[in-house]
N, C-alpha and C positions, 0 to 999 in steps of 0.2 A: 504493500500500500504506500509506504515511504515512496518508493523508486515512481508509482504511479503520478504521487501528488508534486514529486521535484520533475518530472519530464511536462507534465503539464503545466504546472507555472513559468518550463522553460519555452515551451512553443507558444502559452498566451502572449509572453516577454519578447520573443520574435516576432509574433503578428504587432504586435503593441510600438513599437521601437523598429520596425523597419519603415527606411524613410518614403515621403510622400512626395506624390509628384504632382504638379497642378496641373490641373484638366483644361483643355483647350478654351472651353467656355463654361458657364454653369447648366450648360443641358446638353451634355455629353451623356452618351449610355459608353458603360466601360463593357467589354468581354473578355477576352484573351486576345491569341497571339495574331498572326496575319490573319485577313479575311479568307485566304486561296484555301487556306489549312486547318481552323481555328472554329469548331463549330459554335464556340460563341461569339467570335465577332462573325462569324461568314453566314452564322441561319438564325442565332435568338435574339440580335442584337436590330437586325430589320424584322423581325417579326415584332421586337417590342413596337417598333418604330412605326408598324403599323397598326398596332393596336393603340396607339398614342394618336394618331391623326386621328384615329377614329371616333375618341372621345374627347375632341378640341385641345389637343394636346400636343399640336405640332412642332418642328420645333428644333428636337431633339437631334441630335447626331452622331455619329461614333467616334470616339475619345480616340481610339489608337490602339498601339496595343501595349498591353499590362502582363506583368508577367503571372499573375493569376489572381486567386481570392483576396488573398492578405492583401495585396496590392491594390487592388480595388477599394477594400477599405479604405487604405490611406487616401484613395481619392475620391471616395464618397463624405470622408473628415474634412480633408481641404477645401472639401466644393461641396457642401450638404445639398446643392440639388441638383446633381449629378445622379444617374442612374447608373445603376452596375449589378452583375450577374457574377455566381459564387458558388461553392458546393457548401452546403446546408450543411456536413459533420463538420466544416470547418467555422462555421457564420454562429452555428450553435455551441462553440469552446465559446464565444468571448463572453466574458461573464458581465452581468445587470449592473447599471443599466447599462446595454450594450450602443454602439456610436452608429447605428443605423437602424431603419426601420424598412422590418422584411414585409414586402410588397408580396408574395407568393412564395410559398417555400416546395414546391411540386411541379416545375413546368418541364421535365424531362431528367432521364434517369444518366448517372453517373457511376461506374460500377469499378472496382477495385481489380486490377490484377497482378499476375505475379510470374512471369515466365522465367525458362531457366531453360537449358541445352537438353536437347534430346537423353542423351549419356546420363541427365540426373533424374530420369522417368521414375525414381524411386520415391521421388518426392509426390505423393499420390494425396495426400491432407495437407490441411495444416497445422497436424501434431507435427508430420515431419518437418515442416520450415521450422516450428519453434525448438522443436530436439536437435535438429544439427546447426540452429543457428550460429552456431562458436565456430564453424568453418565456412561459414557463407561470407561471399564480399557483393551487397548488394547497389544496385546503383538507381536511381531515383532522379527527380524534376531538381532544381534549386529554390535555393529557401522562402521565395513570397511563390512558387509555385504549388495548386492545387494537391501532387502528388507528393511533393516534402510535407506538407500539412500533413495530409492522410498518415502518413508515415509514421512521424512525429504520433500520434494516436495510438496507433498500432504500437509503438515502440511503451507508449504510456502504459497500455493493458499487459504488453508482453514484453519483462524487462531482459527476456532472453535476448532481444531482437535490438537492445541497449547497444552504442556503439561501440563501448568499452567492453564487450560482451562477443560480440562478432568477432571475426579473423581479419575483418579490416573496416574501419570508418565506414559509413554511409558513403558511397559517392552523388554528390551532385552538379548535375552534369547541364548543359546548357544544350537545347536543343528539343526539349520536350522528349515523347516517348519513342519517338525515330532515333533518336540517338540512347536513348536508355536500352531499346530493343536489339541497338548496333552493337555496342559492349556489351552485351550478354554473347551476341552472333561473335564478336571478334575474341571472347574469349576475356574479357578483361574484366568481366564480371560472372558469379557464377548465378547470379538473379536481375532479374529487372523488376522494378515495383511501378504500378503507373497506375493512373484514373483516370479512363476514357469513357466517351459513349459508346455502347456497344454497333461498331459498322462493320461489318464484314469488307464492306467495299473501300476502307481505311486502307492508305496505305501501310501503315502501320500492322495492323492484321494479316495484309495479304505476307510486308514480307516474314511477319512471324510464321507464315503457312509454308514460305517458301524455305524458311531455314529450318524446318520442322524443330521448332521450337516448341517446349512442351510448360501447359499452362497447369496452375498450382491453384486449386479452387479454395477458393478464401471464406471456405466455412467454419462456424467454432462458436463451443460457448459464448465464449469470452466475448464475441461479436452479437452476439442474441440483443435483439433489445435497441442498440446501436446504429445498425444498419439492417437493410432488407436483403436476404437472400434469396439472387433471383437467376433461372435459369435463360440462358442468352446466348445468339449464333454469333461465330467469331468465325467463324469460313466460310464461304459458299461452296458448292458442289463446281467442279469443273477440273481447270488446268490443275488446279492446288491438290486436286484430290475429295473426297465424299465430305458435304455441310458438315460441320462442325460445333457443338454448343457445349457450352462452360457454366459451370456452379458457382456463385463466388458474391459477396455480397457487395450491392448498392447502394448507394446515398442519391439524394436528390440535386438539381439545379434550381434556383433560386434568387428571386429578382428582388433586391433593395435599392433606398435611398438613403438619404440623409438624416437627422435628428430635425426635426422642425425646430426645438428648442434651440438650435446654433444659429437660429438664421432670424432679420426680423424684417419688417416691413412688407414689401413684393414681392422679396424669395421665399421672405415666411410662407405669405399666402398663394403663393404656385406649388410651392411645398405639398404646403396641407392640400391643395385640389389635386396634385397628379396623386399624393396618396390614397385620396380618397375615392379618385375617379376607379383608379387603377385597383384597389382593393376588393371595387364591385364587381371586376372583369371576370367571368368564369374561369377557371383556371386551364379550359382545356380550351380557350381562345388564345392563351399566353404561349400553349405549345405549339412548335415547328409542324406545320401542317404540309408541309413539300411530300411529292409522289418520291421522292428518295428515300426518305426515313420512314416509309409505309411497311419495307420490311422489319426494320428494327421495331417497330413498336406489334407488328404481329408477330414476332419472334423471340419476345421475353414475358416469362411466367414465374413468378412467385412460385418458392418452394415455400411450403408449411408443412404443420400436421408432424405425421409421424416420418416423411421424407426427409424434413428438415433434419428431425431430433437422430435420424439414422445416418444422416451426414454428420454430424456435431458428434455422436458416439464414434464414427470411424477416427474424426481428428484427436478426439479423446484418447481411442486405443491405440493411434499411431502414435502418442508423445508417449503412455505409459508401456509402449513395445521398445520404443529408443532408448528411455533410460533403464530400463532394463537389461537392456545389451550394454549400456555402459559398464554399469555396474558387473556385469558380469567379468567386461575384458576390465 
């Protein structure tokens, strides 16, 4: 519990204290990284924008690109009426009263993964990532990115996955999950950790199909609760070889602003109306409605029931199968 409450004061302390960047204007929407590549600037960041025209709300534009959640905050703090888009396990660390006010916490799914080299196909739970974590060198997003957050979490629950714990530091690496997926390919890592939407048609997935890279389903207690474990295609049928879907749990995407309390006058009162306009919105007018993403959203199902609790027992029996074999040798 120690190690849980000192790693989490250390990742509030990093969201808290990484620096802020000022937004082009006060009615930026933030996403992430380029539009070409970035599906929050390149699909939820116009879809806000048109949900915004639509309730007299025009206006708006996109900020740029940020290197993920944290960062966002900082530019929803500088500029409180600035819109920006976030993963929900990370928007839900900052503790009360929190520096923004979440406009929809559910507008599309964000899901956890974890690959690793064909050759470590042993790795079938995630009892086995936490039992051999002392020989993993895992590599990850950089520090206001999405998947160092997620990590940071993960690392909170599971002090095995501690950096001083592992075979080598966390790497974080510049380049998002194309290059996180490339050092695990090149050998220079024996994991990759990241937080995508689930696309098959990703380049990212394709070349994970292409280096037959094998994925580590991020099921487990200790997740219960936390996030939602959901089942999801990461390949399509074809060149790559027969569709493919993954176990592994999800967090949501998430659209905020600013604290009205920071702001007075005009900003106050556009403030309070995009809040409140945008509050009313259904939430399933906020999601990406494009004939692209029609497979990802017929293509992921909620595990529950007793499926779930029979995944969460295997990762169980895979940590108390490992140290057992320690022990032994």
């Amino acid at each position: 519990m120690k190690t849980t409450v000192v790693l989490l004061a250390a990742f509030s302390a990093a969201l808290f204290t990484s620096s802020a960047h000022s937004a082009e204007g006060d009615l930026s929407i933030w996403g992430g990284g380029d539009p070409a590549t970035s599906a929050y600037s390149g699909v939820y960041v116009p879809r806000v924008q048109e949900v915004l025209s639509k309730n007299a709300l025009s206006g708006y534009s996109w900020g740029g690109v940020s290197a993920g959640t944290a960062d966002n905050v900082e530019k929803v703090k500088a500029h409180p009426t600035n819109l920006a888009l976030g993963q929900w396990d990370l928007l839900s660390q900052y503790p009360d009263p929190k520096p923004f006010t979440v406009i929809a916490q559910n507008i599309g799914p964000e899901c956890l993964y974890v690959v690793a080299a064909a050759k470590l196909e042993g790795y079938n739970t995630w009892g086995d990532v936490i039992g051999n974590a002392w020989q993993m060198d895992v590599a990850t997003g950089t520090e206001l990115s999405g998947s160092y957050g997620t990590w940071k979490i993960l690392q909170s629950i599971y002090p095995d996955l501690a950096d001083d714990q592992m075979n080598t530091p966390t790497q974080k690496l510049e380049g998002g999950a194309d290059a996180i997926v490339q050092a695990v390919i090149d050998g220079k890592a024996t994991h990759g950790f990241f937080v995508q939407r689930p696309d098959p048609k990703s380049p990212v997935f394709e070349k994970i199909a292409k280096a037959n890279l094998h994925f580590v389903p991020v099921v487990d207690y200790g997740l219960e609760g936390r996030y939602e474990f959901q089942s999801l295609k990461v390949a399509n049928g074809g060149f790559f070889g027969g569709a493919k879907s993954v176990n592994t749990a999800c967090t949501s995407v998430a659209l905020f602003t600013g604290d009205p309390a920071a702001v007075t006058g005009g900003q106050q009162k556009r403030l309070k109306a995009t809040i409140d306009r945008l509050s009313k919105v259904p939430v399933e007018e906020l999601k990406p409605n494009l004939a692209t993403w029609r497979d990802m959203w017929d293509n992921i199902t909620s595990i529950t029931g007793q499926t779930a609790v029979d995944m969460m027992e295997a990762s169980k029996k895979a940590l108390e199968d490992v140290v057992k074999d320690a022990t032994k040798g």
